[in-house]
DSSP file (Angstrom, degrees, kcal/mol; ACC not computed):
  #  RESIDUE AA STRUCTURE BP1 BP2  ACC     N-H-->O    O-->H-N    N-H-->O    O-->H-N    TCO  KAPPA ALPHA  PHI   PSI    X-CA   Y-CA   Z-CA
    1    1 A X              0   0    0      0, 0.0    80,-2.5     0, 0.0     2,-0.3   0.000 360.0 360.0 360.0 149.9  116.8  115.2  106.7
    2    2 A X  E     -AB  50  80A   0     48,-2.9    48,-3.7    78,-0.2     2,-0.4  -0.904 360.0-146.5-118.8 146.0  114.7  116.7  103.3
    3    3 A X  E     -AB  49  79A   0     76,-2.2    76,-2.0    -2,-0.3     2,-0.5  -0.768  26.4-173.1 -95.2 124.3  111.2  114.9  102.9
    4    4 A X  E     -AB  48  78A   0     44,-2.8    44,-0.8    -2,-0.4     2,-0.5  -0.920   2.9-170.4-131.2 147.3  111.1  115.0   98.8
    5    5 A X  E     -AB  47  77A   0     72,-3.6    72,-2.7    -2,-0.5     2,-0.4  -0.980  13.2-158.3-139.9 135.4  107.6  113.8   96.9
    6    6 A X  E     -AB  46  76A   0     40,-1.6    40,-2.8    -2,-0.5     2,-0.4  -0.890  12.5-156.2-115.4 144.0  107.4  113.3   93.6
    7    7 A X  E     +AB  45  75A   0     68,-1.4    68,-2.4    -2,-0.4    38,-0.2  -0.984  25.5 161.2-131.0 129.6  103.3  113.6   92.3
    8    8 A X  E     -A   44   0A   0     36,-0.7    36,-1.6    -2,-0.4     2,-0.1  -0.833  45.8 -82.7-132.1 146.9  102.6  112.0   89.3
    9    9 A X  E     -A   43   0A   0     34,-0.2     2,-2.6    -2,-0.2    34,-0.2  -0.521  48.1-119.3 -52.3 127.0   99.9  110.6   87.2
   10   10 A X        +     0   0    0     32,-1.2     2,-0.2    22,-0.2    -1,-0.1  -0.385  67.6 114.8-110.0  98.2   98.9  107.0   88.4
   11   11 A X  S    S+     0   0    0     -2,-2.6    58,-0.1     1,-0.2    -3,-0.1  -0.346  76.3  14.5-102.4-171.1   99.5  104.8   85.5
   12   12 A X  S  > S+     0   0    0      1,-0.3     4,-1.6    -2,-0.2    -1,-0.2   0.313  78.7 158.7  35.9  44.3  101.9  102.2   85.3
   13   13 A X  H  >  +     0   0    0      1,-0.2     4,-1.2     2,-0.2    -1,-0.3   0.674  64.5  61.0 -73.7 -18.0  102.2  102.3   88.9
   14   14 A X  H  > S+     0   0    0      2,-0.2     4,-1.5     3,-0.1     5,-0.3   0.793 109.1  45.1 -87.0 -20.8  103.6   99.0   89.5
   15   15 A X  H >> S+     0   0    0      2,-0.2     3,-2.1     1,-0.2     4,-0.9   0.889 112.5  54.4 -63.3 -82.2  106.9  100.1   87.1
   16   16 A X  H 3X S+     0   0    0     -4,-1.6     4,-0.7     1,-0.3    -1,-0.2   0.425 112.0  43.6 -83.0 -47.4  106.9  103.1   89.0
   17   17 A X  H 3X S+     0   0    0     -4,-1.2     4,-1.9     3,-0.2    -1,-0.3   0.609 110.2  50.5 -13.9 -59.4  107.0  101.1   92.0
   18   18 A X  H <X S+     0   0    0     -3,-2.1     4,-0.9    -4,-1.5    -2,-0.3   0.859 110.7  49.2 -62.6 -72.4  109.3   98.8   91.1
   19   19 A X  H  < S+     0   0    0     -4,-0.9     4,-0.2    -5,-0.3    -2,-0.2   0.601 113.4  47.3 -62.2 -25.7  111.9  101.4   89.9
   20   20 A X  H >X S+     0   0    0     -4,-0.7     3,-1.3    -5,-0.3     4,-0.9   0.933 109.1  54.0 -80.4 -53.9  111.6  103.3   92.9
   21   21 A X  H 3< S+     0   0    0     -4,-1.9    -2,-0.3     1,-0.3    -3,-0.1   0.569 107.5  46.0 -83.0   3.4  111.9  100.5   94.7
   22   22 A X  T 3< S+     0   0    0     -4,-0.9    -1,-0.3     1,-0.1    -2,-0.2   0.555 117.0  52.6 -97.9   1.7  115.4   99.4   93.0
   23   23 A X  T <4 S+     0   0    0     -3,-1.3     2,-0.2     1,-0.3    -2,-0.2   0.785 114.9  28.0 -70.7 -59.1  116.5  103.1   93.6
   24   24 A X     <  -     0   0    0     -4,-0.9    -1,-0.3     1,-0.0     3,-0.1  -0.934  66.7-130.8-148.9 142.9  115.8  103.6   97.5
   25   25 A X  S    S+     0   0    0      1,-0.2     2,-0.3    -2,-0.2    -4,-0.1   0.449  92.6   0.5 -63.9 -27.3  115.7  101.4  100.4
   26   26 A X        +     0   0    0     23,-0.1    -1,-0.2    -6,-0.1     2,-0.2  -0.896  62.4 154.9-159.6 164.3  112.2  102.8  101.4
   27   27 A X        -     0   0    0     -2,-0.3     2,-0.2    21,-0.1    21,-0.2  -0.959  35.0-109.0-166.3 163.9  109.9  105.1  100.4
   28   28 A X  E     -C   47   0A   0     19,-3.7    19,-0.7    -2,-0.2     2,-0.3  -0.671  22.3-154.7 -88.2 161.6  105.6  105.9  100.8
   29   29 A X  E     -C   46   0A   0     -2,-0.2     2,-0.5    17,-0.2    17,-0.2  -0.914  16.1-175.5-127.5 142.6  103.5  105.5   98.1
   30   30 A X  E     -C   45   0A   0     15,-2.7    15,-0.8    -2,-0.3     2,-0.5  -0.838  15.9-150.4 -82.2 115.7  100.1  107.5   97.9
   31   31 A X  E     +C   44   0A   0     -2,-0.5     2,-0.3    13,-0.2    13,-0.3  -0.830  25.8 154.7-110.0 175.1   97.2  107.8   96.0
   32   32 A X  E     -C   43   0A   0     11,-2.4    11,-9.9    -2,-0.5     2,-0.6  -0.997  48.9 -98.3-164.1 155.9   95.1  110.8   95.5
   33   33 A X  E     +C   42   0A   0     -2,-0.3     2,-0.2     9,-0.2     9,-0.2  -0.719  51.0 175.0 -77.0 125.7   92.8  112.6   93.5
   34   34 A X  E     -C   41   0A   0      7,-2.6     7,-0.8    -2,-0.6     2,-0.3  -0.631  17.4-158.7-111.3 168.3   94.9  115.2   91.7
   35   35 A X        -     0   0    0     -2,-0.2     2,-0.4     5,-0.2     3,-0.2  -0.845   7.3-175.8-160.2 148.9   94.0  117.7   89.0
   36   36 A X  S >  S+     0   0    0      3,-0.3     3,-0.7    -2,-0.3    -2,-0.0  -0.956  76.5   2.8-132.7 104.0   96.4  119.4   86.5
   37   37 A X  T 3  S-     0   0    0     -2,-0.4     2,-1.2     1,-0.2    -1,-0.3   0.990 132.2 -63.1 116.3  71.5   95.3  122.2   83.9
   38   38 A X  T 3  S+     0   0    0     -3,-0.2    -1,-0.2     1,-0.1     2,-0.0   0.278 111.8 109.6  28.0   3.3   91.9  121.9   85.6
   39   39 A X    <   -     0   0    0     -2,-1.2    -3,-0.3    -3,-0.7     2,-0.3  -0.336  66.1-125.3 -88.4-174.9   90.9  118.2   84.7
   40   40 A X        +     0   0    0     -5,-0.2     2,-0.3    -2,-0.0    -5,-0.2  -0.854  38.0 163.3-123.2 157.5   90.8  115.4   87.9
   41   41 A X  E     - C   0  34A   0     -7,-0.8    -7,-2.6    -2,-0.3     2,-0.2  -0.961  42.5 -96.3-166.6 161.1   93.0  112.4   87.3
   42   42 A X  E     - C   0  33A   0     -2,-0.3   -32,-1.2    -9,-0.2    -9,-0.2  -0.713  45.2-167.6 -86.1 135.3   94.2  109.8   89.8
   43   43 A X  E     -AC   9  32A   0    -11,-9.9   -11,-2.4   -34,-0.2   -34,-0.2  -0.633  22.6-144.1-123.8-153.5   97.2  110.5   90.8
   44   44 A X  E     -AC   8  31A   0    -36,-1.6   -36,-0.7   -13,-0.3     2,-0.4  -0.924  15.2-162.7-153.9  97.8  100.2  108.6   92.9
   45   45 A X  E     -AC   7  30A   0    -15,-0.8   -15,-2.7    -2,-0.2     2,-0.5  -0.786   9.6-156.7-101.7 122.4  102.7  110.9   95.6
   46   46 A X  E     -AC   6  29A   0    -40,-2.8   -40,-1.6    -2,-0.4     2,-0.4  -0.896   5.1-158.7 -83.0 144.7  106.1  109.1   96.6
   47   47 A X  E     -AC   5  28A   0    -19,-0.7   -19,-3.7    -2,-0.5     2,-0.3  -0.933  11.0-176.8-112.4 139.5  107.5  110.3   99.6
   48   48 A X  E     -A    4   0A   0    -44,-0.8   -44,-2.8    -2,-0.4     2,-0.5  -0.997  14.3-162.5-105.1 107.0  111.0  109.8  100.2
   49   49 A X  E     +A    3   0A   0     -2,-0.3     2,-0.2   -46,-0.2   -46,-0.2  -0.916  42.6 129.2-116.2 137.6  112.7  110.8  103.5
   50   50 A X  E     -A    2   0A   0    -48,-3.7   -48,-2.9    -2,-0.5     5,-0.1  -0.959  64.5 -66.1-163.1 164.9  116.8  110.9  102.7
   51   51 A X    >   -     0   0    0     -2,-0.2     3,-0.9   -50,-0.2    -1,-0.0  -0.241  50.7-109.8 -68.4-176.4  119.7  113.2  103.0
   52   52 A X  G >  S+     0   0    0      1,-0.3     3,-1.5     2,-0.1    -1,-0.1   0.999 116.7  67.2 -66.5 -61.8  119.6  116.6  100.9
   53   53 A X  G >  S+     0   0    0      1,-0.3     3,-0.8     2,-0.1    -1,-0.3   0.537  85.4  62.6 -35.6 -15.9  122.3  115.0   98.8
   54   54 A X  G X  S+     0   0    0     -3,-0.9     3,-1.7     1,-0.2    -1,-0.3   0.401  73.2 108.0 -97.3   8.9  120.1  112.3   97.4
   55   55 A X  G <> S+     0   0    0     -3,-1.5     4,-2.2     1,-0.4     3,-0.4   0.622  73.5  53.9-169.9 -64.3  118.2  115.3   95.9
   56   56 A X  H <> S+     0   0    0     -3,-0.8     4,-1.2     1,-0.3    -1,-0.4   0.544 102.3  53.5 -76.2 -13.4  119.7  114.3   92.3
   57   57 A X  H <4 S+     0   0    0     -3,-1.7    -1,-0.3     2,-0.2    -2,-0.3  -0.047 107.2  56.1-112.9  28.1  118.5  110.5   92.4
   58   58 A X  H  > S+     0   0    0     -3,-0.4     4,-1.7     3,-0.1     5,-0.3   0.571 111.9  50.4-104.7 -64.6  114.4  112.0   93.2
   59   59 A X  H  X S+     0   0    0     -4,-2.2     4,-0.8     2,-0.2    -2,-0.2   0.711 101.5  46.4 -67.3 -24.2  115.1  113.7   90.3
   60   60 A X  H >X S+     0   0    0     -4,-1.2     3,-4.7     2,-0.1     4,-1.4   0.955 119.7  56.1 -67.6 -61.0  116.3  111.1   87.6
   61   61 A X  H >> S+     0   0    0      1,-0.3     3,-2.6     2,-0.2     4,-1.6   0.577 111.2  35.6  -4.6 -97.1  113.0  109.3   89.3
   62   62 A X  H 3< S+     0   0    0     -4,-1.7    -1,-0.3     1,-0.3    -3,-0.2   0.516 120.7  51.1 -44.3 -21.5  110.7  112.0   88.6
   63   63 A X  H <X S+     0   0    0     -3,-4.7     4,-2.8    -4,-0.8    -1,-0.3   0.868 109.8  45.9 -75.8 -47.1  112.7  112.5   85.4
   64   64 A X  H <X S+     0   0    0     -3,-2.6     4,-1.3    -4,-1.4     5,-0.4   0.975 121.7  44.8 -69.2 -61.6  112.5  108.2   84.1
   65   65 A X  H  X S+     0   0    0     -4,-1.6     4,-1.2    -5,-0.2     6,-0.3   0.860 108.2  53.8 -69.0 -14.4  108.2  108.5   85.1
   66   66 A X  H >4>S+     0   0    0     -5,-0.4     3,-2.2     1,-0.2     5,-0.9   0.953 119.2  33.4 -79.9 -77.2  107.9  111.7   83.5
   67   67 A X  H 3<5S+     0   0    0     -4,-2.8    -1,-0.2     1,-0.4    -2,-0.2   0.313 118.3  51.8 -84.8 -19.6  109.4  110.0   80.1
   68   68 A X  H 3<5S+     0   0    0     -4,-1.3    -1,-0.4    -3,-0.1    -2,-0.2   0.513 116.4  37.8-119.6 -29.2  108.1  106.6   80.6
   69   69 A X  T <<5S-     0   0    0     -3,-2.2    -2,-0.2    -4,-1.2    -3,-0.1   0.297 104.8-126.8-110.9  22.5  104.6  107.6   81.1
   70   70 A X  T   5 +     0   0    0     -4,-0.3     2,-0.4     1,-0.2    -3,-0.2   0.819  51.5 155.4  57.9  21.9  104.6  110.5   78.5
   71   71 A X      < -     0   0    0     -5,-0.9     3,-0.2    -6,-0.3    -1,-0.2  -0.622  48.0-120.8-100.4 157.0  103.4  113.1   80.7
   72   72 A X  S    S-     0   0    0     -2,-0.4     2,-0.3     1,-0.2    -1,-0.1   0.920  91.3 -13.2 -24.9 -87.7  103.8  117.2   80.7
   73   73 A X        -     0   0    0     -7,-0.1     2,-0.4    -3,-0.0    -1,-0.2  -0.984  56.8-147.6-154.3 130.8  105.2  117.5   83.6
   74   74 A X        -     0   0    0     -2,-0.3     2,-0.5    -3,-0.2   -66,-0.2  -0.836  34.3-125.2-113.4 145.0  105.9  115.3   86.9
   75   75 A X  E     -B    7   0A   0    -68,-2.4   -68,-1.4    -2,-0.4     2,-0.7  -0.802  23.6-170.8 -91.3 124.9  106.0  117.4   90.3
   76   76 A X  E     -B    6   0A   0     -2,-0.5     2,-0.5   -70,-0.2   -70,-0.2  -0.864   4.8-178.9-130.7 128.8  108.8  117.2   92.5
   77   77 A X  E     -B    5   0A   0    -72,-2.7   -72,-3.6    -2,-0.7     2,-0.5  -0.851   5.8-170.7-117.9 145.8  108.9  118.9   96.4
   78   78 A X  E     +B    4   0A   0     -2,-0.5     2,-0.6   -74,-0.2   -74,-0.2  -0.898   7.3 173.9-114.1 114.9  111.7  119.1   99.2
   79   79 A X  E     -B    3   0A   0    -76,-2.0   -76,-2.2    -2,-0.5     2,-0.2  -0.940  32.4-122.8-135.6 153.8  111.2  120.2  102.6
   80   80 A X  E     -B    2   0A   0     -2,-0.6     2,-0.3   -78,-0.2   -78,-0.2  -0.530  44.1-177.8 -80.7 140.9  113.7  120.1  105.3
   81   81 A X        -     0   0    0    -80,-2.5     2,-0.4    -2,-0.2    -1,-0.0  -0.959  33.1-127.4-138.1 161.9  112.4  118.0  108.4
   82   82 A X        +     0   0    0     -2,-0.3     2,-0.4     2,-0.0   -80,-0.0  -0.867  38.2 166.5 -78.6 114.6  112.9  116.8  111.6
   83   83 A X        -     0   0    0     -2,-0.4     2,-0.4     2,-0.0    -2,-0.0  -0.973  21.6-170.4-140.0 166.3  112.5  113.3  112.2
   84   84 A X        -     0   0    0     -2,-0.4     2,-0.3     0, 0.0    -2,-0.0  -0.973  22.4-136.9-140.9 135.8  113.1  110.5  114.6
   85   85 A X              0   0    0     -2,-0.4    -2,-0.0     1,-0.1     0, 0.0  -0.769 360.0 360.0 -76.4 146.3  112.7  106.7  114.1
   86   86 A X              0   0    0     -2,-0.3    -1,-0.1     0, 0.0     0, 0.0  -0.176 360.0 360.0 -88.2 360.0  110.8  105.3  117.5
């Protein structure tokens, strides 16, 4: 399984929400204090745990908030895990 988290500014979080959630069957959402080019801004982390393949639909995400909330740059990380449901 790849863990993938897209960090983003949190604006428009319920679209962002919403769009994720017509996207993927589950997901986290976070918030956090972030800070980009030295300023603080609130931000909002999805986590997604999925196969590798699904790799390319994290990225139209991360692509759709980047463009819809006008930002720089939207962050996206993959790391291979181990998991079990309990």
């Amino acid at each position: 399984m790849t863990l993938y988290r897209i960090y983003t500014e949190a604006v428009n979080v319920d679209w962002i929400v919403d769009t994720a959630a017509a996207r993927f069957p589950a997901f986290t959402v976070l918030r956090a204090d972030g800070f980009w080019q030295g300023n603080s801004e609130s931000s909002l982390v999805l986590e997604f745990l999925t196969e590798e393949h699904n790799a390319a639909a994290v990225n139209l995400l991360a692509h759709a908030i980047k463009v819809h909330n006008a930002q720089n740059a939207v962050l996206v990380v993959s790391q291979k895990v181990d998991s079990t449901l309990i």
